[in-house]
C-alpha positions in Angstrom: 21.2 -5.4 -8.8 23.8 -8.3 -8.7 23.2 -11.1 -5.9 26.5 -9.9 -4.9 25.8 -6.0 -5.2 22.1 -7.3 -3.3 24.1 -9.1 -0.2 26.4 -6.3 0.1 23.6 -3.5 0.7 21.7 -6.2 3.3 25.0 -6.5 5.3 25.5 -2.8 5.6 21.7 -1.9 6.3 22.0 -5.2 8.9 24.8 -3.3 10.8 23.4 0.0 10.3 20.6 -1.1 12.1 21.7 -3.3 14.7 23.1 -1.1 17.2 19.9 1.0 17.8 16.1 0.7 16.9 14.5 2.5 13.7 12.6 5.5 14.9 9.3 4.5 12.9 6.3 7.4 12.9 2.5 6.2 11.7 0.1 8.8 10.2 -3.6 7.4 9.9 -2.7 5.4 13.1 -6.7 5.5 13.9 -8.0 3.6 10.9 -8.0 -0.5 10.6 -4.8 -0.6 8.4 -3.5 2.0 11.0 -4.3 0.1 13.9 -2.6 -2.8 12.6 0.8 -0.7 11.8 0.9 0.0 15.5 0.6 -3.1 16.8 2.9 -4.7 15.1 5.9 -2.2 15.3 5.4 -2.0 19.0 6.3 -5.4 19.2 9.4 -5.3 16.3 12.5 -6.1 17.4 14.5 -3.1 15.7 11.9 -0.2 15.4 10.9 2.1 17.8 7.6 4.0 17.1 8.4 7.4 18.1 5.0 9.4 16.4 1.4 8.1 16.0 -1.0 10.6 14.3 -4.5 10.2 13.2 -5.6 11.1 9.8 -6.8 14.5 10.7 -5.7 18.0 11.9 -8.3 18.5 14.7 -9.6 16.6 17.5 -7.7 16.0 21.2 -5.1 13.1 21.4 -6.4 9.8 21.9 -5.3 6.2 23.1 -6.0 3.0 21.9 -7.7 0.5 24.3 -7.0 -2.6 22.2 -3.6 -2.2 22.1 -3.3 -1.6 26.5 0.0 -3.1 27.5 1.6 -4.0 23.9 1.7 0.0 23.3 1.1 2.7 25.9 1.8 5.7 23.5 -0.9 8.6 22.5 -2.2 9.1 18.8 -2.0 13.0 18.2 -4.0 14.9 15.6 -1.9 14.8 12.3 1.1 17.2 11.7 2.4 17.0 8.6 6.1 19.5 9.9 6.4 17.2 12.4 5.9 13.7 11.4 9.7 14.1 9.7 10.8 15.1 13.5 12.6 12.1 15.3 11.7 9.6 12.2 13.4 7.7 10.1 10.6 5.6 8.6 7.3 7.0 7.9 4.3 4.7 7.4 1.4 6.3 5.7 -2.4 5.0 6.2 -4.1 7.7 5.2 -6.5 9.0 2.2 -4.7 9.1 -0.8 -5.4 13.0 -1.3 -3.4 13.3 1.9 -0.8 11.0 1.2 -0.6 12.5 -2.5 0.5 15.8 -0.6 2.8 14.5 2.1 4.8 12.0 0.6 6.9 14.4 -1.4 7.7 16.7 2.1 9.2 13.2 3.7 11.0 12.5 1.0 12.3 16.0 0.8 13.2 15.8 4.7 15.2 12.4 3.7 12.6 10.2 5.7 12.1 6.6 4.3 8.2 6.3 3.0 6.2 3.6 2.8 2.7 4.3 1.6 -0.3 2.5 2.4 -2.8 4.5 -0.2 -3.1 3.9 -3.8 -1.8 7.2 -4.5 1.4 6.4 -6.2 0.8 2.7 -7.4 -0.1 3.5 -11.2 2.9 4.5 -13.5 0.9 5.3 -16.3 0.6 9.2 -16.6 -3.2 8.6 -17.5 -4.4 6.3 -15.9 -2.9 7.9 -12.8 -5.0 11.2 -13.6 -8.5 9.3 -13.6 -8.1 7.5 -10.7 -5.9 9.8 -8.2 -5.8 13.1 -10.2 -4.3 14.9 -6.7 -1.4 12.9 -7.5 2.3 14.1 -8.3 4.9 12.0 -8.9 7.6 13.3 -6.2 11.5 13.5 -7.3 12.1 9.4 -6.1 10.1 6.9 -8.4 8.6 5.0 -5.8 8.8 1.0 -5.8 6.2 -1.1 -5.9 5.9 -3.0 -3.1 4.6 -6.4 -3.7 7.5 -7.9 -1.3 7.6 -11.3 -3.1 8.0 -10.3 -6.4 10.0 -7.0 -6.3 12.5 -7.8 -3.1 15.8 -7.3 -5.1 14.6 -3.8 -5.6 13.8 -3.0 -2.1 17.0 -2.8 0.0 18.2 0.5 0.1 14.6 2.3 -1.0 13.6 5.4 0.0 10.0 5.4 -1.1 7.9 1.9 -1.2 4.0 2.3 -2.1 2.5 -0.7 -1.0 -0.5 -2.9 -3.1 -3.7 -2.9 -2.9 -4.9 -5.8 -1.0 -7.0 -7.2 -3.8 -4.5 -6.8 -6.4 -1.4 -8.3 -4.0 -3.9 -11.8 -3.4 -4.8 -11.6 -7.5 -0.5 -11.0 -8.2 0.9 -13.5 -6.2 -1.5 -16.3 -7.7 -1.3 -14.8 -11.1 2.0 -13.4 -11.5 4.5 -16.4 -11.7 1.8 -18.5 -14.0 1.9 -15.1 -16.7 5.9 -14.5 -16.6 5.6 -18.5 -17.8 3.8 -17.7 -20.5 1.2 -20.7 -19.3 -2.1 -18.4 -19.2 -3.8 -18.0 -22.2 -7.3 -16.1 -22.6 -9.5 -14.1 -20.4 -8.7 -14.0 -16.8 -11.7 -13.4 -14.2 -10.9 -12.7 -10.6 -13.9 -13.1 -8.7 -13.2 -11.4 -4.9 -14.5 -10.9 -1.8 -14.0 -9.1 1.1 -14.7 -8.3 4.7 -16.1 -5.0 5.5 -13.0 -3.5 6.8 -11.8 -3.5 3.5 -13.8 -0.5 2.7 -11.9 1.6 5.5 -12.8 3.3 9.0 -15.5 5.8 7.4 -19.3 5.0 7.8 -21.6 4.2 4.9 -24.7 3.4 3.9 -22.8 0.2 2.2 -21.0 -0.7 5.5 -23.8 -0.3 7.9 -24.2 -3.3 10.0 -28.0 -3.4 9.0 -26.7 -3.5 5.2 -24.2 -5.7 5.0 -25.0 -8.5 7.4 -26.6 -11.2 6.1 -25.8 -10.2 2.8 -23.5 -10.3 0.0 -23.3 -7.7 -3.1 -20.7 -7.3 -6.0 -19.8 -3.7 -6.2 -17.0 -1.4 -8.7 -18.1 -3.6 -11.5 -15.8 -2.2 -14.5 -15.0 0.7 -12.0 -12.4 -0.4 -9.5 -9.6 1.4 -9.0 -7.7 -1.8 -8.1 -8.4 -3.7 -11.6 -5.9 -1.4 -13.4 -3.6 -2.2 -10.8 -3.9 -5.9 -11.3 -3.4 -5.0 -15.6 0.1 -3.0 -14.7 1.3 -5.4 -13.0 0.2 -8.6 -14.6 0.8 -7.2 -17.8 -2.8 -8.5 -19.3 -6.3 -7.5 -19.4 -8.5 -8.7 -16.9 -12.2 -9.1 -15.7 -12.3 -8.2 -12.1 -15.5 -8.1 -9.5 -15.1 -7.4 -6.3 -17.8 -8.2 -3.8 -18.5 -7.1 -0.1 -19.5 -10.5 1.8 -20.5 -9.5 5.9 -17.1 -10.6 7.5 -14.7 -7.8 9.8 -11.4 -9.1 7.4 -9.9 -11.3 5.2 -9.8 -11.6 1.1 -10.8 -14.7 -0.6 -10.2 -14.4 -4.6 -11.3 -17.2 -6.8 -9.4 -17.1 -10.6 -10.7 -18.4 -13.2 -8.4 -18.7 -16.5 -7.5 -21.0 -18.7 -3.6 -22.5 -19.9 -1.7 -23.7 -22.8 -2.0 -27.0 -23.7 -0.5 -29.2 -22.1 -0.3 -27.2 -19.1 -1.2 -29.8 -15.7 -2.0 -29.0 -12.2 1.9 -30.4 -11.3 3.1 -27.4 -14.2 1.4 -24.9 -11.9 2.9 -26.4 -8.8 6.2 -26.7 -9.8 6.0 -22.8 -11.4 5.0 -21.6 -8.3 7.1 -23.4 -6.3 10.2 -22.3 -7.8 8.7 -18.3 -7.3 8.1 -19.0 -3.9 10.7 -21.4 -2.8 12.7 -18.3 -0.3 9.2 -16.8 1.1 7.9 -17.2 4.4 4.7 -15.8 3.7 3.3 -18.0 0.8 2.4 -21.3 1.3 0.7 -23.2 -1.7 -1.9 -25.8 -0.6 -2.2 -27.8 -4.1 -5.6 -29.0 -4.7 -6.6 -28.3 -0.9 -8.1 -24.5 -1.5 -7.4 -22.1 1.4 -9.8 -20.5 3.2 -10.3 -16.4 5.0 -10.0 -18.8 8.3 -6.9 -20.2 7.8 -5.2 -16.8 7.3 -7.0 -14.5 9.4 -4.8 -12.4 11.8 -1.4 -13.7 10.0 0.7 -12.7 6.9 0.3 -15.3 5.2 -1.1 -15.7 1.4 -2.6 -19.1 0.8 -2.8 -20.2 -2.7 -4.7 -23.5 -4.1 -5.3 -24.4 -7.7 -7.2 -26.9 -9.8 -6.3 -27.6 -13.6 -9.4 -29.3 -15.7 -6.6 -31.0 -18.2 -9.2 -31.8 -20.8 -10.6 -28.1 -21.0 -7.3 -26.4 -19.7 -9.4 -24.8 -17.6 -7.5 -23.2 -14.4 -9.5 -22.2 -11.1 -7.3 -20.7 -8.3 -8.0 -19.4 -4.5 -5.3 -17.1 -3.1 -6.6 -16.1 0.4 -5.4 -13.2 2.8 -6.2 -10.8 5.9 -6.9 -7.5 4.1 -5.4 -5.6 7.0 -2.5 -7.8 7.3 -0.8 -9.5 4.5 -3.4 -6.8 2.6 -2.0 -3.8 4.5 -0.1 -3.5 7.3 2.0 -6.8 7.3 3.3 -6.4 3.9 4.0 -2.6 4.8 6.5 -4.3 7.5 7.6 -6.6 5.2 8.4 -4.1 3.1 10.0 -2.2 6.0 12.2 -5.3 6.6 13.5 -5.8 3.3 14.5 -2.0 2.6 16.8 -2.0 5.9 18.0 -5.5 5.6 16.6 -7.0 8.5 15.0 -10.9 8.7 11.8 -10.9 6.7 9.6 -12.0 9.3 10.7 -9.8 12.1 7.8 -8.4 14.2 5.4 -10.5 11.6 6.1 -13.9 13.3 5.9 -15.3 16.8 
């Protein structure tokens, strides 16, 4: 799409918008991710949340005590017929078998979807089938949402499935660095997590008597999310994720190596010029971020060191795994497709 074509489509989503609030529904509005959806659409300026809905069929309707006062409403057990009632955006938390079913109905009832599971994120036929074989791919080809690095090809979309939150921290490190053909040899993302990365369900894994006090690498060569780091990034990569006893955030450490010649400014100034129009990235040089300086916010903080000698690269990119990993980049997301300010309901 043209810059011109681009700016066209945000005006006329900007004034379809403006004179009344976005009915938004949330399905899987019980789980972390979930949680997070809600609470920052009740506070959007332009949406309205008009349906909440757990993840399952059964069970009575419930509140949610942490959000008392910022939203009053009542999640209800989860109705596929009538999430399309009354919506015009439909956010999806939920398992990916579920999704994998549901997403086509929306779409089919002309509801905007944006898709929290990993259901829809591989294009590869394949690769698709081993890791989420109850998947279909429905009549829209869905966009992948990494807001930074797709946004021309959001406004106007009717189906957005968002990243994972391990591969959207490894992307917007690696991604500019490998379209400037800088990064040469293996690349090794070493990441951890909080537990609430692992979702809402018990296990033995997340048990509180397990996991605090300890730390333990996990999906070694079997993580769904490293073929989504490969699609996107183009490139082979070595990834191990590792469960560290925290309730959020994502710290990823990348370790790769550059063309010669290639300095620490080279990186700066490459990422720079990819991130020069985004409020949600800020690059902290050689000062690398911490989960504590991005807990709670949207923002992905990226730091990098270059051994000249070696060409060795080491970079931290740092985010809240249910926020900038989830449910803030699903608003982003939200934002772009209708043309509103990026950091609406995200900010202040």
């Amino acid at each position: 799409m043209s810059d011109e074509a681009l700016s066209r489509t945000r005006t006329a989503l900007r004034s379809a918008v403006a004179s009344m609030p976005v009915r938004v529904a949330v399905a899987g509005a019980t789980g972390f991710a979930g949680q997070e959806l809600v609470r920052l659409m009740a506070r959007h300026p332009h949406a309205r949340i008009t349906a909440a809905m757990s993840s399952g069929a059964s069970g009575p309707a419930r509140t949610l005590p942490a959000l008392d006062r910022i939203w009053n409403g009542t999640v209800v057990p989860f109705d596929a017929d009538s999430l399309a009632d009354g919506a015009d955006v439909a956010f999806l938390s939920l398992p990916e078998e579920a999704a994998a079913t549901v997403v086509p109905a929306l779409l089919d009832h002309g509801v905007r979807v944006i898709d929290l599971s990993g259901a829809f994120r591989l294009r590869d036929e394949a690769a698709r089938q081993r890791w989420y074989p109850k998947t279909r791919m429905p009549r829209v080809e869905p966009i992948y949402g990494l807001t930074e690095r797709r946004r021309a090809s959001l406004p106007g979309a009717q189906f957005v499935t968002c990243p994972g939150c391990y591969p959207t921290a490894a992307l917007l490190a690696l991604e500019p660095l490998a379209e400037a053909n800088v990064l040469a040899g293996d690349v090794v993302i070493d990441a951890k997590s909080g537990v609430s990365g692992a979702g809402k369900t018990p296990s033995d894994r997340t048990h509180f008597s397990e996991c605090h006090g300890n730390v333990s690498a996990y999906g070694v060569f079997g993580h769904r999310h490293a073929p989504e780091i490969e699609q996107e990034l183009g490139r082979a990569v070595t990834f191990v994720p590792h469960l560290v006893p925290l309730d959020r955030g994502i710290l990823e450490t990348v370790y790769a190596r550059v063309t010669p010649g290639t300095t620490a400014h080279h990186v700066e100034e490459i990422l720079g010029a990819a991130y020069v129009t985004a409020p949600f990235i800020r690059l902290r040089g050689d000062v690398l971020p911490e989960i504590k300086h991005v807990a709670y916010t949207n923002f992905c903080d990226i730091g990098w060191r270059v051994d000249e000698p070696s060409g060795r690269l080491l970079m931290v990119s740092c985010l809240d795994n249910l926020a900038k990993g989830a449910a803030g980049q699903a608003i982003q997301n939200f934002n772009v497709m209708l043309g509103l300010d990026e950091q609406a309901g995200l900010l202040g």
